[in-house]
Phi, psi and omega in degrees: 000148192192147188275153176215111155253105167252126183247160188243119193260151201240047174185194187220139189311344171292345196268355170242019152274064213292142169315260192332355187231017165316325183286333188252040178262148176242130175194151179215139229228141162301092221200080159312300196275135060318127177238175173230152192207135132299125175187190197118147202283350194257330185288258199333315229249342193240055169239326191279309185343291200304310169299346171293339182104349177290156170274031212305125129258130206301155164239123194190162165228160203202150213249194186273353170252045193274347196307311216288313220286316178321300181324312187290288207310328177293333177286335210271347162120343168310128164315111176225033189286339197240034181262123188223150190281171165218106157306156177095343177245172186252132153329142143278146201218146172269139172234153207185113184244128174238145199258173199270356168250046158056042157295149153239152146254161211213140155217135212241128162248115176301304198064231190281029154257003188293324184278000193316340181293345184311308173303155186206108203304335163322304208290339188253116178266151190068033168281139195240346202194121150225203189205127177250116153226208218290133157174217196302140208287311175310284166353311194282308161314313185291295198280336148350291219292294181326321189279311170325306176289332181318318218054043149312162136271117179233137160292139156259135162225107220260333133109238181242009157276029175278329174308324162333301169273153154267194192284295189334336190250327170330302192282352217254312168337285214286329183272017147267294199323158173249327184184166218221109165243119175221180179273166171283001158294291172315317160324283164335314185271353167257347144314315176282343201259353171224006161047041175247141163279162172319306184322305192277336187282300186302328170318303231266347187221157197294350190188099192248107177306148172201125190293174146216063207357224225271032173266356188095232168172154189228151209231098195268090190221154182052015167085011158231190180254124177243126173266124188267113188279175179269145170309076165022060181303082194317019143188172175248056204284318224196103186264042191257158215094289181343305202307312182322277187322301181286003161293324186323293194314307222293326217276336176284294174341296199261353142288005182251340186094013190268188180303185166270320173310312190269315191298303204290303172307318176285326175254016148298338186288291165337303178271355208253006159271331168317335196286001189249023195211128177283130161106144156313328196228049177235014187264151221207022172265208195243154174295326163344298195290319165343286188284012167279323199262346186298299184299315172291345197260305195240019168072031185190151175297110151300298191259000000 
Protein backbone atom coordinates (compact mmCIF):
# COMPACT_ATOMS: atom_id res chain seq x y z
CA UNK A 1 0.00 0.00 0.00
CA UNK A 2 1.39 3.38 -0.82
CA UNK A 3 0.45 7.14 -1.14
CA UNK A 4 1.14 8.51 -5.09
CA UNK A 5 1.65 12.51 -5.15
CA UNK A 6 1.82 13.76 -8.66
CA UNK A 7 2.63 16.77 -9.33
CA UNK A 8 2.43 18.62 -12.97
CA UNK A 9 5.18 20.85 -13.65
CA UNK A 10 3.91 23.33 -16.71
CA UNK A 11 6.93 23.26 -18.84
CA UNK A 12 9.50 21.10 -19.69
CA UNK A 13 12.68 19.68 -17.90
CA UNK A 14 14.90 20.25 -20.59
CA UNK A 15 14.74 23.96 -20.73
CA UNK A 16 15.93 24.22 -17.11
CA UNK A 17 18.51 21.59 -16.68
CA UNK A 18 21.48 22.50 -18.60
CA UNK A 19 23.80 19.19 -19.80
CA UNK A 20 27.13 21.14 -18.96
CA UNK A 21 26.02 22.08 -15.13
CA UNK A 22 24.75 18.27 -14.39
CA UNK A 23 27.48 18.07 -11.94
CA UNK A 24 26.34 20.91 -9.92
CA UNK A 25 22.24 20.57 -10.12
CA UNK A 26 20.15 22.76 -8.31
CA UNK A 27 16.81 23.15 -9.72
CA UNK A 28 13.30 23.82 -8.65
CA UNK A 29 10.33 23.18 -10.44
CA UNK A 30 6.86 24.97 -9.84
CA UNK A 31 4.00 22.66 -9.77
CA UNK A 32 0.09 24.15 -9.17
CA UNK A 33 -1.31 21.27 -10.08
CA UNK A 34 -1.28 18.37 -7.40
CA UNK A 35 -3.16 15.47 -6.65
CA UNK A 36 -2.65 12.27 -3.74
CA UNK A 37 -3.53 9.10 -5.05
CA UNK A 38 -4.25 5.82 -3.53
CA UNK A 39 -2.09 3.14 -4.71
CA UNK A 40 0.35 0.43 -4.14
CA UNK A 41 0.24 -2.70 -5.65
CA UNK A 42 -1.96 -4.90 -2.95
CA UNK A 43 -4.49 -1.51 -2.50
CA UNK A 44 -4.89 -1.09 -6.23
CA UNK A 45 -5.13 -5.04 -7.49
CA UNK A 46 -7.68 -5.85 -4.37
CA UNK A 47 -9.79 -2.52 -5.03
CA UNK A 48 -10.68 -3.63 -8.73
CA UNK A 49 -11.16 -7.75 -7.12
CA UNK A 50 -13.67 -6.38 -4.86
CA UNK A 51 -15.62 -4.79 -8.26
CA UNK A 52 -15.08 -7.86 -9.67
CA UNK A 53 -17.55 -9.04 -6.54
CA UNK A 54 -14.24 -11.05 -4.64
CA UNK A 55 -13.38 -10.43 -0.98
CA UNK A 56 -10.02 -9.92 -1.65
CA UNK A 57 -7.42 -9.77 1.37
CA UNK A 58 -4.95 -7.03 1.69
CA UNK A 59 -1.53 -7.78 3.12
CA UNK A 60 0.50 -5.15 3.97
CA UNK A 61 2.53 -2.96 6.10
CA UNK A 62 1.49 0.61 6.54
CA UNK A 63 3.18 3.97 8.55
CA UNK A 64 1.85 6.12 11.12
CA UNK A 65 0.12 8.07 8.21
CA UNK A 66 -1.85 5.48 7.32
CA UNK A 67 -5.52 6.78 9.09
CA UNK A 68 -7.34 8.64 5.30
CA UNK A 69 -5.93 5.22 3.66
CA UNK A 70 -6.99 2.77 6.40
CA UNK A 71 -10.40 5.09 6.22
CA UNK A 72 -10.71 4.34 2.68
CA UNK A 73 -10.53 0.54 2.61
CA UNK A 74 -13.42 0.76 5.44
CA UNK A 75 -15.97 2.78 3.12
CA UNK A 76 -14.85 0.40 0.13
CA UNK A 77 -16.10 -2.86 2.25
CA UNK A 78 -11.69 -4.00 2.43
CA UNK A 79 -10.67 -6.45 4.24
CA UNK A 80 -7.41 -4.36 6.45
CA UNK A 81 -7.67 -7.22 9.23
CA UNK A 82 -4.09 -8.12 7.70
CA UNK A 83 -2.75 -4.51 7.18
CA UNK A 84 -0.12 -3.80 10.23
CA UNK A 85 1.11 -0.78 11.43
CA UNK A 86 5.17 0.25 12.04
CA UNK A 87 5.60 2.36 14.40
CA UNK A 88 7.66 4.76 13.76
CA UNK A 89 7.50 4.89 10.18
CA UNK A 90 6.06 6.68 6.82
CA UNK A 91 3.22 4.58 4.68
CA UNK A 92 5.45 4.28 1.05
CA UNK A 93 5.11 6.62 -1.11
CA UNK A 94 5.91 8.07 -4.66
CA UNK A 95 6.35 11.57 -5.26
CA UNK A 96 6.34 11.97 -9.14
CA UNK A 97 6.78 14.92 -10.85
CA UNK A 98 5.58 15.36 -14.70
CA UNK A 99 6.47 17.71 -17.55
CA UNK A 100 4.42 18.83 -20.59
CA UNK A 101 6.36 15.73 -22.70
CA UNK A 102 4.87 13.28 -19.94
CA UNK A 103 8.89 13.31 -18.60
CA UNK A 104 8.87 12.00 -15.09
CA UNK A 105 11.14 12.54 -12.30
CA UNK A 106 10.15 9.93 -9.76
CA UNK A 107 11.27 9.69 -5.83
CA UNK A 108 10.01 6.46 -4.10
CA UNK A 109 10.35 6.11 0.04
CA UNK A 110 9.80 2.36 0.71
CA UNK A 111 9.00 3.44 4.57
CA UNK A 112 7.04 0.61 6.23
CA UNK A 113 7.17 -1.82 3.25
CA UNK A 114 10.52 -2.34 4.26
CA UNK A 115 9.08 -4.43 6.90
CA UNK A 116 6.54 -6.62 5.15
CA UNK A 117 8.50 -9.65 6.41
CA UNK A 118 6.41 -8.72 10.12
CA UNK A 119 3.56 -10.40 8.19
CA UNK A 120 2.64 -13.92 7.86
CA UNK A 121 0.53 -15.57 5.22
CA UNK A 122 -0.06 -18.56 8.16
CA UNK A 123 -1.96 -15.55 9.76
CA UNK A 124 -4.72 -15.32 7.11
CA UNK A 125 -7.36 -17.97 7.16
CA UNK A 126 -9.40 -19.81 4.39
CA UNK A 127 -7.09 -18.35 1.39
CA UNK A 128 -7.56 -20.55 -1.76
CA UNK A 129 -5.32 -18.10 -4.10
CA UNK A 130 -2.89 -15.75 -3.70
CA UNK A 131 -0.44 -13.14 -5.08
CA UNK A 132 3.27 -12.18 -3.86
CA UNK A 133 3.88 -8.68 -5.66
CA UNK A 134 6.55 -5.95 -5.49
CA UNK A 135 7.47 -4.93 -1.82
CA UNK A 136 9.98 -5.53 0.63
CA UNK A 137 12.67 -7.71 -0.56
CA UNK A 138 12.87 -10.26 2.43
CA UNK A 139 8.95 -9.92 2.70
CA UNK A 140 8.61 -10.98 -1.07
CA UNK A 141 11.16 -14.35 -0.01
CA UNK A 142 9.37 -14.89 3.08
CA UNK A 143 6.08 -15.05 1.98
CA UNK A 144 6.63 -17.29 -1.32
CA UNK A 145 8.35 -19.78 0.52
CA UNK A 146 5.06 -19.56 2.91
CA UNK A 147 2.37 -19.94 0.61
CA UNK A 148 4.23 -22.69 -0.60
CA UNK A 149 4.32 -24.60 2.74
CA UNK A 150 0.74 -23.32 2.97
CA UNK A 151 -0.06 -25.26 0.13
CA UNK A 152 -1.64 -21.82 -1.41
CA UNK A 153 -1.27 -21.49 -4.96
CA UNK A 154 0.08 -18.26 -5.79
CA UNK A 155 1.07 -15.61 -8.56
CA UNK A 156 4.23 -14.19 -8.55
CA UNK A 157 4.52 -10.92 -9.57
CA UNK A 158 7.47 -9.51 -9.26
CA UNK A 159 6.67 -5.84 -10.87
CA UNK A 160 9.81 -3.35 -10.65
CA UNK A 161 11.32 -5.07 -7.09
CA UNK A 162 12.57 -7.98 -10.04
CA UNK A 163 16.08 -5.63 -10.07
CA UNK A 164 16.17 -7.01 -6.66
CA UNK A 165 16.70 -10.71 -7.28
CA UNK A 166 19.27 -12.43 -9.16
CA UNK A 167 18.73 -15.18 -11.72
CA UNK A 168 19.42 -17.84 -8.83
CA UNK A 169 16.23 -16.24 -6.48
CA UNK A 170 14.53 -15.48 -9.68
CA UNK A 171 14.39 -19.16 -10.21
CA UNK A 172 13.97 -20.02 -6.78
CA UNK A 173 10.78 -17.67 -7.19
CA UNK A 174 9.10 -19.54 -10.05
CA UNK A 175 9.59 -23.24 -8.46
CA UNK A 176 7.49 -21.94 -5.70
CA UNK A 177 4.99 -20.23 -7.85
CA UNK A 178 1.77 -21.68 -9.60
CA UNK A 179 2.24 -19.22 -11.68
CA UNK A 180 4.21 -15.72 -12.80
CA UNK A 181 3.02 -12.57 -14.38
CA UNK A 182 5.24 -9.57 -15.54
CA UNK A 183 5.54 -7.10 -18.41
CA UNK A 184 7.42 -7.00 -21.18
CA UNK A 185 10.65 -5.42 -19.86
CA UNK A 186 10.59 -7.77 -17.00
CA UNK A 187 10.46 -10.36 -19.16
CA UNK A 188 13.64 -9.48 -20.96
CA UNK A 189 15.10 -8.97 -17.92
CA UNK A 190 14.01 -12.29 -16.15
CA UNK A 191 15.22 -13.84 -19.52
CA UNK A 192 18.79 -12.15 -19.15
CA UNK A 193 19.01 -12.87 -15.27
CA UNK A 194 18.47 -16.65 -15.68
CA UNK A 195 19.57 -17.01 -18.93
CA UNK A 196 16.30 -19.14 -19.82
CA UNK A 197 13.72 -18.19 -22.74
CA UNK A 198 9.84 -17.62 -22.14
CA UNK A 199 9.51 -20.72 -23.33
CA UNK A 200 11.90 -22.56 -20.69
CA UNK A 201 10.51 -19.94 -17.68
CA UNK A 202 6.47 -21.33 -18.43
CA UNK A 203 7.87 -25.16 -18.11
CA UNK A 204 8.37 -24.14 -14.35
CA UNK A 205 4.91 -22.72 -13.43
CA UNK A 206 1.53 -23.63 -14.92
CA UNK A 207 1.22 -20.36 -16.60
CA UNK A 208 3.46 -17.60 -17.20
CA UNK A 209 1.70 -14.03 -18.41
CA UNK A 210 3.26 -11.48 -20.09
CA UNK A 211 1.98 -8.10 -20.56
CA UNK A 212 2.64 -5.80 -23.76
CA UNK A 213 0.45 -2.61 -23.15
CA UNK A 214 -1.28 -1.91 -25.56
CA UNK A 215 -0.03 -4.91 -27.88
CA UNK A 216 -2.38 -7.17 -25.50
CA UNK A 217 -0.72 -10.14 -23.89
CA UNK A 218 0.42 -13.46 -24.02
CA UNK A 219 -0.23 -15.99 -21.92
CA UNK A 220 2.22 -19.44 -22.18
CA UNK A 221 0.43 -22.49 -20.89
CA UNK A 222 -0.22 -25.71 -21.14
CA UNK A 223 2.89 -25.82 -23.62
CA UNK A 224 1.63 -23.14 -26.18
CA UNK A 225 1.16 -19.24 -26.39
CA UNK A 226 -2.39 -18.11 -26.22
CA UNK A 227 -2.53 -14.37 -27.44
CA UNK A 228 -4.63 -12.35 -25.63
CA UNK A 229 -6.09 -9.20 -27.41
CA UNK A 230 -6.47 -5.49 -25.85
CA UNK A 231 -9.62 -4.56 -24.58
CA UNK A 232 -10.65 -1.23 -26.50
CA UNK A 233 -10.40 1.96 -23.96
CA UNK A 234 -12.82 4.42 -24.17
CA UNK A 235 -10.06 6.61 -23.53
CA UNK A 236 -6.11 7.01 -22.66
CA UNK A 237 -5.90 9.34 -19.86
CA UNK A 238 -3.30 7.50 -17.08
CA UNK A 239 -1.66 4.13 -17.30
CA UNK A 240 -0.83 3.86 -13.80
CA UNK A 241 -2.41 1.21 -12.32
CA UNK A 242 -3.20 -0.90 -15.28
CA UNK A 243 -0.88 -3.50 -14.63
CA UNK A 244 -2.44 -3.51 -11.30
CA UNK A 245 -6.20 -3.61 -12.63
CA UNK A 246 -5.13 -6.40 -15.04
CA UNK A 247 -3.70 -8.62 -12.09
CA UNK A 248 -7.18 -8.42 -10.58
CA UNK A 249 -8.81 -9.62 -13.87
CA UNK A 250 -6.03 -12.53 -14.05
CA UNK A 251 -6.32 -13.63 -10.05
CA UNK A 252 -10.58 -13.69 -10.54
CA UNK A 253 -10.10 -15.77 -13.66
CA UNK A 254 -8.11 -18.26 -12.18
CA UNK A 255 -9.87 -18.57 -8.95
CA UNK A 256 -12.95 -19.24 -10.97
CA UNK A 257 -11.47 -21.76 -12.83
CA UNK A 258 -11.87 -20.50 -16.21
CA UNK A 259 -9.88 -21.26 -19.76
CA UNK A 260 -6.79 -18.87 -20.27
CA UNK A 261 -8.75 -17.31 -23.12
CA UNK A 262 -11.53 -15.99 -21.00
CA UNK A 263 -9.00 -15.02 -17.84
CA UNK A 264 -6.58 -13.67 -20.12
CA UNK A 265 -9.76 -11.04 -21.89
CA UNK A 266 -11.40 -10.07 -18.43
CA UNK A 267 -8.14 -8.96 -17.44
CA UNK A 268 -7.10 -7.26 -20.58
CA UNK A 269 -10.48 -5.71 -20.17
CA UNK A 270 -9.59 -4.69 -16.36
CA UNK A 271 -6.76 -2.52 -17.60
CA UNK A 272 -7.82 -1.30 -20.16
CA UNK A 273 -10.72 0.24 -18.52
CA UNK A 274 -8.72 1.60 -15.54
CA UNK A 275 -6.78 3.34 -18.08
CA UNK A 276 -9.71 5.73 -18.70
CA UNK A 277 -9.60 7.05 -15.16
CA UNK A 278 -6.49 8.82 -13.35
CA UNK A 279 -4.96 7.22 -10.13
CA UNK A 280 -5.10 3.30 -9.40
CA UNK A 281 -8.54 3.47 -7.65
CA UNK A 282 -10.92 5.77 -9.30
CA UNK A 283 -12.76 3.61 -12.00
CA UNK A 284 -16.28 3.37 -10.36
CA UNK A 285 -17.80 0.52 -12.37
CA UNK A 286 -20.28 -2.19 -11.02
CA UNK A 287 -19.43 -5.96 -11.84
CA UNK A 288 -22.71 -5.86 -14.06
CA UNK A 289 -21.29 -3.14 -16.17
CA UNK A 290 -17.76 -4.86 -16.02
CA UNK A 291 -19.57 -7.90 -17.80
CA UNK A 292 -21.48 -5.71 -20.26
CA UNK A 293 -18.22 -3.78 -21.66
CA UNK A 294 -17.07 -7.61 -21.52
CA UNK A 295 -19.81 -9.11 -23.65
CA UNK A 296 -19.17 -5.50 -26.04
CA UNK A 297 -15.41 -6.20 -26.27
CA UNK A 298 -15.31 -9.55 -26.94
CA UNK A 299 -18.75 -10.94 -28.54
CA UNK A 300 -19.27 -13.24 -25.38
CA UNK A 301 -21.21 -13.86 -21.96
CA UNK A 302 -18.74 -13.20 -18.52
CA UNK A 303 -20.86 -14.36 -16.06
Amino acid sequence: MAYDTIMVFGDRFKNHILPEQIHILNVAFLVPDMRREFGGCAGNIAYSLKLLGDEPLIMATVGDDSAPYMHRLKQLGLDASHVRDVPGSFTAQAFITTDLDDNQITAFHPGAMTQSQLNKVTDARGVGLGIVSPDGRDGMLQHAREFRDAGVPFVFDPGQGLPMFNGEELMAFLKLADYCTVNDYEAKLLTERTGLSLEQLAGEVKALIVTLGGSGSHIYAEGRRIEIPTAPPQSLVDPTGCGDAYRAGLLHGIGKGWAWEKTGRLASLMGSIKIAHRGGQNHKLTAAEIAERYRAAFGENLW
